[in-house]
Backbone as numpy.savetxt, mean C-alpha at the origin, in Angstrom:
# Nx Ny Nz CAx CAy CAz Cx Cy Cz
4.65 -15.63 16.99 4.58 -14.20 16.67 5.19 -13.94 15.30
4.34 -13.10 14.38 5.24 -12.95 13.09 5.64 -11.63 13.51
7.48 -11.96 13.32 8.41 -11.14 13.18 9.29 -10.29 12.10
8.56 -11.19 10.91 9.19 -10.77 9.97 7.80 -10.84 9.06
7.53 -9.48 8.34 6.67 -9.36 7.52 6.86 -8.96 5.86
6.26 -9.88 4.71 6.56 -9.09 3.42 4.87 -9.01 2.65
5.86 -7.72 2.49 4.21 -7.27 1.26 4.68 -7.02 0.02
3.74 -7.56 -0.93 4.35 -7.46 -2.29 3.03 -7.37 -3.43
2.93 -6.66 -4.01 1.86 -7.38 -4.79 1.85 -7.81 -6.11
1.02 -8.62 -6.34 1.40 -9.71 -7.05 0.10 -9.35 -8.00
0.63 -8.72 -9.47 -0.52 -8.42 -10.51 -0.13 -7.47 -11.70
-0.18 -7.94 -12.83 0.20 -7.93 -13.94 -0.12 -6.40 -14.05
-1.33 -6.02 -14.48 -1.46 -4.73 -14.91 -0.63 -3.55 -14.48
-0.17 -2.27 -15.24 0.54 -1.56 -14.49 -0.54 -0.21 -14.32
0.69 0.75 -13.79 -0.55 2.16 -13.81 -1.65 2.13 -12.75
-1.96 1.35 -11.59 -2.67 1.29 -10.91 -2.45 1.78 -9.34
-1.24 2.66 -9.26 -0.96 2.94 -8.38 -0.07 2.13 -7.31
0.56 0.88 -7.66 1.31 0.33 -6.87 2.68 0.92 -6.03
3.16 2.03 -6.92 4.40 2.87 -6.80 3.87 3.63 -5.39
2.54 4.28 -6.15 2.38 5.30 -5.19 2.03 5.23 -3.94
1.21 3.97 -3.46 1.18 3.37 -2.46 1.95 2.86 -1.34
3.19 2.15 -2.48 4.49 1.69 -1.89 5.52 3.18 -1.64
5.22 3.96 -2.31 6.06 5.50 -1.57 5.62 6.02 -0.20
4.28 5.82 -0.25 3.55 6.31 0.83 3.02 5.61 2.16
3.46 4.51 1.94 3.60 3.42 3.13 4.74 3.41 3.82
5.90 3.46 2.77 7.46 4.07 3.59 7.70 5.05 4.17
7.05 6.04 3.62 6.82 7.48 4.47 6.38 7.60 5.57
5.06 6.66 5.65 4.13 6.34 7.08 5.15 5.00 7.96
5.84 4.41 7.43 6.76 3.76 8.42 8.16 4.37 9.01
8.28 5.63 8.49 9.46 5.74 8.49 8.88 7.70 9.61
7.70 7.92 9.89 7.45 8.78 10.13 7.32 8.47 11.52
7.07 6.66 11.78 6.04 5.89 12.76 7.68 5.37 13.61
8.73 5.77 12.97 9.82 4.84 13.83 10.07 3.69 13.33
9.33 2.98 12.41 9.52 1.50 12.46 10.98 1.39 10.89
11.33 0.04 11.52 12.01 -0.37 10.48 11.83 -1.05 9.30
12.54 -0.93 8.22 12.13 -1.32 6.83 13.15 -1.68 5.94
12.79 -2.65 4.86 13.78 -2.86 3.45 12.94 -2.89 2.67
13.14 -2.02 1.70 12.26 -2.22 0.12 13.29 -2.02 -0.62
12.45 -2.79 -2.06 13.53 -3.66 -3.35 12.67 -3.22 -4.39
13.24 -2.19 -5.52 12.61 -1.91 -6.75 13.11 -2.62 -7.76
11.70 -3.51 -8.21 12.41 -4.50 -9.41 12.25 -3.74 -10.57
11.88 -2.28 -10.58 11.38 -1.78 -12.05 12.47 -1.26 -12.45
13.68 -1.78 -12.74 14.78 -0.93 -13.04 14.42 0.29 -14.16
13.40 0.05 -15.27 13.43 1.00 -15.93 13.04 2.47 -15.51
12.10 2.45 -14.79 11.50 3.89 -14.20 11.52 4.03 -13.23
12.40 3.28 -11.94 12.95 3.09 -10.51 12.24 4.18 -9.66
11.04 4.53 -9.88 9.80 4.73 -9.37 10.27 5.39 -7.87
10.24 4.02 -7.41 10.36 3.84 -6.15 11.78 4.54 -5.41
12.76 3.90 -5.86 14.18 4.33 -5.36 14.21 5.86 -5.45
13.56 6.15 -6.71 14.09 7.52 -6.91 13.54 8.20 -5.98
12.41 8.04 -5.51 11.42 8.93 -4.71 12.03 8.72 -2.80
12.49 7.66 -2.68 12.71 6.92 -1.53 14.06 6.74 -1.14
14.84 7.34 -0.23 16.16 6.89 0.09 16.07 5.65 0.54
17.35 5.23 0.74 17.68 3.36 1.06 16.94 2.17 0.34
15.94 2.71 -0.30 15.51 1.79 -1.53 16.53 0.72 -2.44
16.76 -0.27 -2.57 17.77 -0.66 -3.43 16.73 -1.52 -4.55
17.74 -1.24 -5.59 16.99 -1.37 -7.27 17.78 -2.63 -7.45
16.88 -3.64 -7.69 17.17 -4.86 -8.27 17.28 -5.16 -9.44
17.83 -5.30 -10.68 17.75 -5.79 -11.83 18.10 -7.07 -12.19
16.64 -7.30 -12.41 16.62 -9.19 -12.97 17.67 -9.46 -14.29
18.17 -10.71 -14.13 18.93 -11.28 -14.77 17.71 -12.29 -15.77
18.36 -13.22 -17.15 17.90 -13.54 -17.57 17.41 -14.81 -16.96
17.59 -14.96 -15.83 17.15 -15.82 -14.80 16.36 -14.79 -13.23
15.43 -14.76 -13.92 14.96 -14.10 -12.26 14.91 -14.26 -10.78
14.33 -15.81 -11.51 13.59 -16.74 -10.08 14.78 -16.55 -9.61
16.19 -16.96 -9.96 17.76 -16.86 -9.15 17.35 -15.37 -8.47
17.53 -14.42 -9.18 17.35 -12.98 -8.02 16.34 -12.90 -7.17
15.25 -13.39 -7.47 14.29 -13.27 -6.56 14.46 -14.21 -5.71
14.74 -15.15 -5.51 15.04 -15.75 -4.17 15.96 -15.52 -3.21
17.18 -15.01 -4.28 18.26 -14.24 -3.22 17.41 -13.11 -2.47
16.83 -12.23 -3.15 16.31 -10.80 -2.40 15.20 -11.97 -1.46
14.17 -12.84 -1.35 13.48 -13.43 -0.49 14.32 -13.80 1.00
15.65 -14.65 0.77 16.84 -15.22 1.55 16.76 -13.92 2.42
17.00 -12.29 1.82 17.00 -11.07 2.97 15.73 -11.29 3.74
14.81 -11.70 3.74 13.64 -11.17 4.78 13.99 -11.05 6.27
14.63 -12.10 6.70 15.00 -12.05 8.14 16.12 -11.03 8.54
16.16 -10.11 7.41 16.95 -8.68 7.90 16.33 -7.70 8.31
14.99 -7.72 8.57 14.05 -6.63 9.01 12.98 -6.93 9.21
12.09 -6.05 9.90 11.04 -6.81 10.37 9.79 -6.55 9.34
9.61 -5.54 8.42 9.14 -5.83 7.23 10.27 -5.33 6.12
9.44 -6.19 4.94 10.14 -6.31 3.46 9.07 -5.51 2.34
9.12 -4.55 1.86 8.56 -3.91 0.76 8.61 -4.75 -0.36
8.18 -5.19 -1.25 8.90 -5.46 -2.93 8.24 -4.83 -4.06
8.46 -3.69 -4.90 7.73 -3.24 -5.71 8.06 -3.42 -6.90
7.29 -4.21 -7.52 7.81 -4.92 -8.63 7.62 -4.05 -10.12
7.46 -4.09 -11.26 7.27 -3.86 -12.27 6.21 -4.48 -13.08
5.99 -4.30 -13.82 3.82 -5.04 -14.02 5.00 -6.33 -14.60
3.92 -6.57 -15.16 4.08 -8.39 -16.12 4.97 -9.62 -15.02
5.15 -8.67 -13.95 6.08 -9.97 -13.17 4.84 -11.14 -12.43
4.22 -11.00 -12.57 3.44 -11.63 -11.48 3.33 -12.98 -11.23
3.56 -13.48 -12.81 3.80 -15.09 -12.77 5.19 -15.07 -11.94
5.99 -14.97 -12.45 7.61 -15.29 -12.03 7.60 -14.88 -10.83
7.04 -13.77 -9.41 6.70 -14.08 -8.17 6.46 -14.53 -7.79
5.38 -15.17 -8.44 4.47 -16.30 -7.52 5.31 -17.59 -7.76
5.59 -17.56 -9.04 6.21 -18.99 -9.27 7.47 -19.12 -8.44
8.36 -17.95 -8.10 9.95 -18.18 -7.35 9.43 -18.48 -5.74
7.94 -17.24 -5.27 7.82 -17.75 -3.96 7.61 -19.38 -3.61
6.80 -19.88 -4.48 5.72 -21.29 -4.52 7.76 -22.05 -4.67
8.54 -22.21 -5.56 9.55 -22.80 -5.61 10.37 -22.85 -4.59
10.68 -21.79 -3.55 11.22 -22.28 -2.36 10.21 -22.30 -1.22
8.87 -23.56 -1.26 7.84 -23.26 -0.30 8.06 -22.00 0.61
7.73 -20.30 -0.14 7.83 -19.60 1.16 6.44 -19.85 1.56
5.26 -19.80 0.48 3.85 -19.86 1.73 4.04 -21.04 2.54
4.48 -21.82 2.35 4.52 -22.90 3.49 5.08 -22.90 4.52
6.41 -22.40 4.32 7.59 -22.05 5.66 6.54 -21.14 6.48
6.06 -20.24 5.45 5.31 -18.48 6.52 4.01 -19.06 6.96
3.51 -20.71 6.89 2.43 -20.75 7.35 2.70 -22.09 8.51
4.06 -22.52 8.16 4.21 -23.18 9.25 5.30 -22.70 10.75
6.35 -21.70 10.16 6.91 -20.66 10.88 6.09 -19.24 11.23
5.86 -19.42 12.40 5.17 -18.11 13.29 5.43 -16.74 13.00
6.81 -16.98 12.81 7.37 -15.71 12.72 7.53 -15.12 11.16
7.47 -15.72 9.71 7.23 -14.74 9.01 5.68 -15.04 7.89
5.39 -13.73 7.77 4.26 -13.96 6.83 3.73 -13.04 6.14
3.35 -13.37 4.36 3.07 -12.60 3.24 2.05 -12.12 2.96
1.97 -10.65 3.10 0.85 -10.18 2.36 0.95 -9.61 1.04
0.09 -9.94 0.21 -0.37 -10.17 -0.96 -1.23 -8.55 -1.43
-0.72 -8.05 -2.05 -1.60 -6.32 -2.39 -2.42 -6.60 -4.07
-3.99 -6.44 -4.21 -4.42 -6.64 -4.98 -5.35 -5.08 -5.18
-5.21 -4.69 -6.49 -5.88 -3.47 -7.38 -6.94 -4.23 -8.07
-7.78 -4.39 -7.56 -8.86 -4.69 -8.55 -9.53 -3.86 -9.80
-10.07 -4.30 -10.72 -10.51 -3.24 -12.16 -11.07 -3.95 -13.09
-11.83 -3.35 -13.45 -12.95 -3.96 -14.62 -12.26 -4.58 -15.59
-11.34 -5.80 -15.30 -10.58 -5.85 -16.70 -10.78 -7.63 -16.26
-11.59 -8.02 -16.83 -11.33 -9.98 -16.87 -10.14 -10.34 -16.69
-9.16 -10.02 -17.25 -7.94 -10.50 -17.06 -7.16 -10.74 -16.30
-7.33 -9.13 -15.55 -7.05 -8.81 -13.87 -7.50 -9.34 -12.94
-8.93 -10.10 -12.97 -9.89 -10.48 -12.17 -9.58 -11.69 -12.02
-9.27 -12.60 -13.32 -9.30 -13.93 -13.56 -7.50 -14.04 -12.87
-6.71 -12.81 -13.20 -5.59 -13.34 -12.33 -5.69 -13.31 -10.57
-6.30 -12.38 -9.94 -6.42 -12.40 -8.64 -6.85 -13.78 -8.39
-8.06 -13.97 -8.96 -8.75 -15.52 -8.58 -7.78 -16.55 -8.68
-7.03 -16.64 -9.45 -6.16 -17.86 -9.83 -4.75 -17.42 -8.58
-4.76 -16.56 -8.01 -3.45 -16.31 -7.19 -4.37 -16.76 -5.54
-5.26 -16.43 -5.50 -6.33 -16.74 -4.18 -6.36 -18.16 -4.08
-6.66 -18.50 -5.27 -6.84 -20.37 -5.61 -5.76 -20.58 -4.80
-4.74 -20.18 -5.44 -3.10 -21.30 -5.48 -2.81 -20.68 -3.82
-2.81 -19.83 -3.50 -2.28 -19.55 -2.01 -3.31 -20.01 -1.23
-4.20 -19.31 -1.29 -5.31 -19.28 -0.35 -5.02 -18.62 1.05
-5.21 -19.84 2.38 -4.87 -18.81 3.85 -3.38 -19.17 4.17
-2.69 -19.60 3.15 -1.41 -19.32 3.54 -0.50 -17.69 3.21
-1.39 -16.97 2.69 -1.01 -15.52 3.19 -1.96 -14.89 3.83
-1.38 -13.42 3.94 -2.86 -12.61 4.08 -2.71 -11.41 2.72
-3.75 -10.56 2.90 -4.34 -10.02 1.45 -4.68 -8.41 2.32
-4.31 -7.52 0.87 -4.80 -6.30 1.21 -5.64 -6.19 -0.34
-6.88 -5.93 -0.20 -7.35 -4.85 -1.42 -7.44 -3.39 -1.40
-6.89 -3.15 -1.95 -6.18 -1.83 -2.17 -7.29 -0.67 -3.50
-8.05 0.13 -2.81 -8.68 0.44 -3.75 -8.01 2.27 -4.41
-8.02 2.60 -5.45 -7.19 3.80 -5.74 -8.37 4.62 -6.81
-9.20 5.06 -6.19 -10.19 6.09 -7.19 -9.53 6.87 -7.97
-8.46 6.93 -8.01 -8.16 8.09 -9.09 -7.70 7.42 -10.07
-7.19 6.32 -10.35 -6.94 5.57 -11.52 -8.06 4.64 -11.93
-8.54 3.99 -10.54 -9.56 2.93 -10.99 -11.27 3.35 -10.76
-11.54 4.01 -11.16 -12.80 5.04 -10.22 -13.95 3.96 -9.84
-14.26 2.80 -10.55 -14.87 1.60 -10.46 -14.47 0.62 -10.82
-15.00 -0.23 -10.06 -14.84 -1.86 -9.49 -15.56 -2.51 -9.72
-16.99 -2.47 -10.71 -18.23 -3.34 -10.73 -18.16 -5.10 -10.98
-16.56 -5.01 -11.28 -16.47 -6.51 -11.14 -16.14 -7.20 -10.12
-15.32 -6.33 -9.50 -15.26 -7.27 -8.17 -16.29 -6.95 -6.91
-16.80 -5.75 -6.99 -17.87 -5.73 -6.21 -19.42 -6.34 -6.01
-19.08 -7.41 -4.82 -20.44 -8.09 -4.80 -20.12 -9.11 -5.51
-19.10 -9.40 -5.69 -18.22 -10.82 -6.61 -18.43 -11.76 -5.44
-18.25 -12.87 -6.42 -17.64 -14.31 -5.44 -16.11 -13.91 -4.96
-15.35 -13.56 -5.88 -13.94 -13.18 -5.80 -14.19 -12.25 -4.00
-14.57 -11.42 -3.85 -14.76 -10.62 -3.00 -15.06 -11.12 -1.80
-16.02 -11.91 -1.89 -16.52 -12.86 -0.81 -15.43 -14.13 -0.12
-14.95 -14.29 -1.13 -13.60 -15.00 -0.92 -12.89 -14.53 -0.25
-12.40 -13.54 -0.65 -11.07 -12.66 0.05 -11.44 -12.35 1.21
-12.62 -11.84 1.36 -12.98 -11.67 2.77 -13.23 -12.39 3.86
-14.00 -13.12 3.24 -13.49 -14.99 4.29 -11.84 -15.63 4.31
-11.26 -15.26 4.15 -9.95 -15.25 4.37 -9.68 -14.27 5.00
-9.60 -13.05 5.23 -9.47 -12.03 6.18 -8.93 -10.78 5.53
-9.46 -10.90 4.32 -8.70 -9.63 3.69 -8.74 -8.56 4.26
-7.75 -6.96 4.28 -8.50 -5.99 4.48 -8.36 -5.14 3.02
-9.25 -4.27 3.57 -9.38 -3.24 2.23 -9.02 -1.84 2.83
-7.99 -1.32 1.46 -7.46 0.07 1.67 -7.84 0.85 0.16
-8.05 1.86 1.03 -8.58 2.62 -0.15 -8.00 3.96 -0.13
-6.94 4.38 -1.29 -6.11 5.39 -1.08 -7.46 6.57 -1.46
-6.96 7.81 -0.45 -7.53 9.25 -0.96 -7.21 9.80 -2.06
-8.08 9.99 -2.38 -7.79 11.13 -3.89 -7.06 12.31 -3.42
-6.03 12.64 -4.14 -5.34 14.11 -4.07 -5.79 15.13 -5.27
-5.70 16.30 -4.90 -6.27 17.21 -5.48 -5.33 17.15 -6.75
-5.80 17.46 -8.04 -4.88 17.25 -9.43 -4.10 18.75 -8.95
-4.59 19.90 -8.40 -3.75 21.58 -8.37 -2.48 21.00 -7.52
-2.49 19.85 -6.43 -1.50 19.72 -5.39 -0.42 19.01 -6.27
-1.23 17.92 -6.88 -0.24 17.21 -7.74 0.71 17.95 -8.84
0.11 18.75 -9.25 0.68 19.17 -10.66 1.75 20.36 -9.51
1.55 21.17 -8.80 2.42 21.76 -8.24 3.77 20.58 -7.55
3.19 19.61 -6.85 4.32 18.87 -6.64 5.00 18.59 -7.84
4.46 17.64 -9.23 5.25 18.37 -10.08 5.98 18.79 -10.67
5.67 19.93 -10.70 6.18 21.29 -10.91 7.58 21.48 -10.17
7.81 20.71 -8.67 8.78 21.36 -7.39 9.56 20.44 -8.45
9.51 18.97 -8.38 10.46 18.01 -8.97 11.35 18.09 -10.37
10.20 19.24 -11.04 11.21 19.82 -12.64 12.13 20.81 -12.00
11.77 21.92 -10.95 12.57 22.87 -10.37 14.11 22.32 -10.17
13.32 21.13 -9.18 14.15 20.47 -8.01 15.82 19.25 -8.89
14.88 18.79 -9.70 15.25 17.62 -10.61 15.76 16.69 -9.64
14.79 16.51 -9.01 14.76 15.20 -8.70 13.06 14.35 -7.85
13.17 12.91 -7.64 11.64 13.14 -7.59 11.28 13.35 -5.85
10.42 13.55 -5.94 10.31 14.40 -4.42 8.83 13.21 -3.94
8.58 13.08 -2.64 7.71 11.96 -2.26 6.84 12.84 -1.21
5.68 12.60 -1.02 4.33 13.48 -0.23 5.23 13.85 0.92
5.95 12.88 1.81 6.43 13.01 3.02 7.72 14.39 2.98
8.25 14.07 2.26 9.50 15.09 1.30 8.93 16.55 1.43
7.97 16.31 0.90 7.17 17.71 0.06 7.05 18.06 1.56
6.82 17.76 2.77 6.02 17.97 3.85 7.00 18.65 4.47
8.27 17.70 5.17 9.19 18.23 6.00 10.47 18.47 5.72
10.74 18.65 4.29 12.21 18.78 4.14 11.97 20.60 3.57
13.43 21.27 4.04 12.97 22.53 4.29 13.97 23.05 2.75
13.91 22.22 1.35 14.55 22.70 0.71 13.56 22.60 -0.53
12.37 21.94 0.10 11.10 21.94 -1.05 10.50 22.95 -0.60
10.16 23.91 -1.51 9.13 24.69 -1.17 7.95 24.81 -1.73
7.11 24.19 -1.13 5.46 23.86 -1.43 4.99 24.82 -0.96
3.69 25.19 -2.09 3.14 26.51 -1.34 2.48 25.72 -0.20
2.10 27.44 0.25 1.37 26.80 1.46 0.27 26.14 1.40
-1.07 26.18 0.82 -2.06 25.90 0.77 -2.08 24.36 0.16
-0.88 24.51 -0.41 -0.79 22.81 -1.20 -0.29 22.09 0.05
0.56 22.75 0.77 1.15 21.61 1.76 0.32 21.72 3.06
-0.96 22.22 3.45 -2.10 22.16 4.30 -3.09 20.79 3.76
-3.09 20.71 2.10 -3.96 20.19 1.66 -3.46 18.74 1.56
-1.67 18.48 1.12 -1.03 17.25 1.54 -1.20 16.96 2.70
-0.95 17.68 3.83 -0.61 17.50 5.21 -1.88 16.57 5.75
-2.94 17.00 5.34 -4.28 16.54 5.63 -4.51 15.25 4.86
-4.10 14.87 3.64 -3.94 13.73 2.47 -3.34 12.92 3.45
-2.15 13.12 3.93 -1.23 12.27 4.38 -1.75 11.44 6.33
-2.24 12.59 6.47 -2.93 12.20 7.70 -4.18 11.49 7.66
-4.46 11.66 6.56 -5.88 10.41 6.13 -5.79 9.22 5.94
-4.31 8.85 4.85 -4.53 7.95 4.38 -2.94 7.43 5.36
-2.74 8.00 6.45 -1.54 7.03 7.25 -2.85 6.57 8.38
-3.98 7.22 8.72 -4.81 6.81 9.36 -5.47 5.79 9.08
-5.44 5.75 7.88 -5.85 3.89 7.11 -4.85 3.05 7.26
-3.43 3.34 7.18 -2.38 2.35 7.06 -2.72 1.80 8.34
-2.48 2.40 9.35 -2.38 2.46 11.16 -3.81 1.20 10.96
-5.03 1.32 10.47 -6.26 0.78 10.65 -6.26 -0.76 9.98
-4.86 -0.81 9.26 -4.47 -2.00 8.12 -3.12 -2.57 8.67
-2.81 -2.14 9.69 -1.40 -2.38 9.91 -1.30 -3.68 10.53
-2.02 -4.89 11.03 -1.57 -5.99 10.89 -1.55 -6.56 9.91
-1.84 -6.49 9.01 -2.08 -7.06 7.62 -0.70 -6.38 7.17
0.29 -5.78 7.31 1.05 -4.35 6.82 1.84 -4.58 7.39
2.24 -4.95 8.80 3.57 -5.02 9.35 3.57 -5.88 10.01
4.66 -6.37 10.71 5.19 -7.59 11.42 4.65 -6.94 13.10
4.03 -8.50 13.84 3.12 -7.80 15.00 3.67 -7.53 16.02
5.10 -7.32 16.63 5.22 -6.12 17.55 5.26 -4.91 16.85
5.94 -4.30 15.73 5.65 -2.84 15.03 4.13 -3.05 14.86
2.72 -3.31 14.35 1.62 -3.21 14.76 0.75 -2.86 15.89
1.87 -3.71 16.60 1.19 -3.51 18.25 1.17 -1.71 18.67
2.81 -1.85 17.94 3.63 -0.08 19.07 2.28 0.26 17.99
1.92 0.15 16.55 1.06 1.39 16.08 -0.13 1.69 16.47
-0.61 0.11 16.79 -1.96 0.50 17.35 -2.10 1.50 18.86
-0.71 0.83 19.90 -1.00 2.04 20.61 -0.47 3.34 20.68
0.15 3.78 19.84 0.06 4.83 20.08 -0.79 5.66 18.91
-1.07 5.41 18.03 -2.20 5.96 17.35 -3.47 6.42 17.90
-3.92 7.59 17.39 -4.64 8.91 18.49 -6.10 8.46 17.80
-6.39 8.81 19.30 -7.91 7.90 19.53 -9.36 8.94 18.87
-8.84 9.86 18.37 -9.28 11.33 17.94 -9.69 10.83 16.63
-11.29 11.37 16.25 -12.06 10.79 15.42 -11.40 11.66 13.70
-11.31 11.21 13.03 -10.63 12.15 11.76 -11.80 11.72 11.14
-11.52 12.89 10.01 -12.02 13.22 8.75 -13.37 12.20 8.30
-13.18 10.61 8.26 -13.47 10.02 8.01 -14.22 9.42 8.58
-14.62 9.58 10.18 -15.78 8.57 10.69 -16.99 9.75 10.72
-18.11 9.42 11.08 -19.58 9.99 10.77 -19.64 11.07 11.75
-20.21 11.65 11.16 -20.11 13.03 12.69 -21.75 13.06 12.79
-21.62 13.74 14.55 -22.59 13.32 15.13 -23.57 14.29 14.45
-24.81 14.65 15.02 -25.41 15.54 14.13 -26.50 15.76 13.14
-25.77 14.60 12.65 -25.54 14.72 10.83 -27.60 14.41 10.20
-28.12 14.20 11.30 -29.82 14.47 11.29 -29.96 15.10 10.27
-31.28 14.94 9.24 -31.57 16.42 8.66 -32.60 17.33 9.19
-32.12 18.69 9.39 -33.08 19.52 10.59 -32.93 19.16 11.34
-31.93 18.35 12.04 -31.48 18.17 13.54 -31.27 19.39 14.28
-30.43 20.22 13.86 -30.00 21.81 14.85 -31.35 22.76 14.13
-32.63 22.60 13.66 -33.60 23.94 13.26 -34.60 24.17 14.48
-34.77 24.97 14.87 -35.77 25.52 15.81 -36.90 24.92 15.66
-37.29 24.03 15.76 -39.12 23.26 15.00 -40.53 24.55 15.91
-40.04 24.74 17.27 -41.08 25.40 17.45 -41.51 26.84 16.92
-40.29 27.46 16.03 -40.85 28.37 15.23 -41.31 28.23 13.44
-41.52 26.94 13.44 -42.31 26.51 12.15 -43.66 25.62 12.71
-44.27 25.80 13.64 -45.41 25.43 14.11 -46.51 25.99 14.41
């Protein structure tokens, strides 16, 4: 049984939404009951911490691989591990995990195992690094592709790729964050210059000292219920498998936003015998 789960992702480019994902996955674990540790390596714009209580901010030394293996040594303190790194790290992850065989321990120990978060984007560089991180691991993790339309609006390179085909024969899953409305965003915002400090979707929702208008926090409320309805749909890949298990059951069997509604015929509901 894996008991201990880490997600991290591992990819140079920045700006692709890794922060915002990793804010909003803690929110959905922390809304769900389950337990958690996340580690912000971006000391400069601490992204993460700031937005997130109990977050702790790591700052690499001129020796990393040393910090990063100490923060790895924590995994068996919880049953998942967040790590949100800062762009350009991606070699020095992979290289500190690969240095103390963790894919090997997590593929020969039951109990812990890495998932891998990939942003794909029209950029060779990006592409040619996923491939070369798939190479070197392969099924000794598992993989989320993580798709984010509002930064990356297309994918024509990895779609219908070999790369793609790969990942998926390995068992990838794919998440694809919702677009938020730019009026919700810029009002959230807006609360955080008020507020001065940074405020996180979940924040904005139930803490009774933000005041979101209303119509913005109907329009989050619904954001947030979409895209925790994807986490819940990704959550073995996402969490360690008794917290998976509790999510799958108790997660409501009630069709949202997102599956096909019945109906949906064209001229299905028109009277035909009064056009005859």
């Amino acid at each position: 049984m894996i008991q201990h789960r880490v997600t991290i992702p591992i990819q140079s480019k920045g700006n692709v939404g890794k922060s915002t994902d990793a804010i909003a996955r803690l929110g959905w674990m922390s809304a769900r009951g389950l337990s958690w540790q996340a580690f912000d390596l971006d000391v400069d714009n601490r992204t993460l911490s700031k937005a997130v209580p109990g977050v702790r901010t790591v700052e690499l030394s001129e020796e990393p691989e040393t910090d990063l293996i100490r923060l790895f040594r924590s995994v068996a303190e919880a049953p998942l591990t967040l790590i949100d790194p800062r762009a350009h790290l991606s070699r020095i992850l992979l290289r500190s995990l690969e240095a103390v065989h963790f894919f090997q321990y997590g593929s020969k120990e039951p109990d812990t195992r890495v998932t891998i978060l990939f942003f794909p984007m029209d950029d060779l560089a990006v592409m040619d690094e996923i491939a070369e991180v798939v190479e070197r691991v392969g099924n000794r993790a598992d993989y989320v592709v993580v798709r984010n339309r509002a930064r990356i609006p297309r994918i024509r390179m990895y779609e219908g790729s070999e790369l793609e085909k790969e990942l998926l024969a390995l068992g990838a899953a794919t998440l694809e964050l919702p677009t938020l409305l730019s009026d919700t965003r810029d009002a959230l915002a807006a609360l955080e210059i008020g507020l001065q400090r940074s405020i996180s979707p979940v924040q904005a929702v139930v803490d009774p000292d933000v005041k979101l208008d209303l119509i913005h926090r109907v329009i989050l409320e619904d954001w947030l219920r979409l895209l925790f309805g994807r986490y819940e749909r990704a959550a073995h890949h996402l969490l360690a498998e008794e917290d998976a298990e509790k999510v799958a059951r108790s997660a409501s069997s009630l069709p949202d936003s997102e599956r096909e509604r019945t109906g949906g015929r064209r001229g299905g509901k028109v009277n035909l015998q009064n056009l005859l």
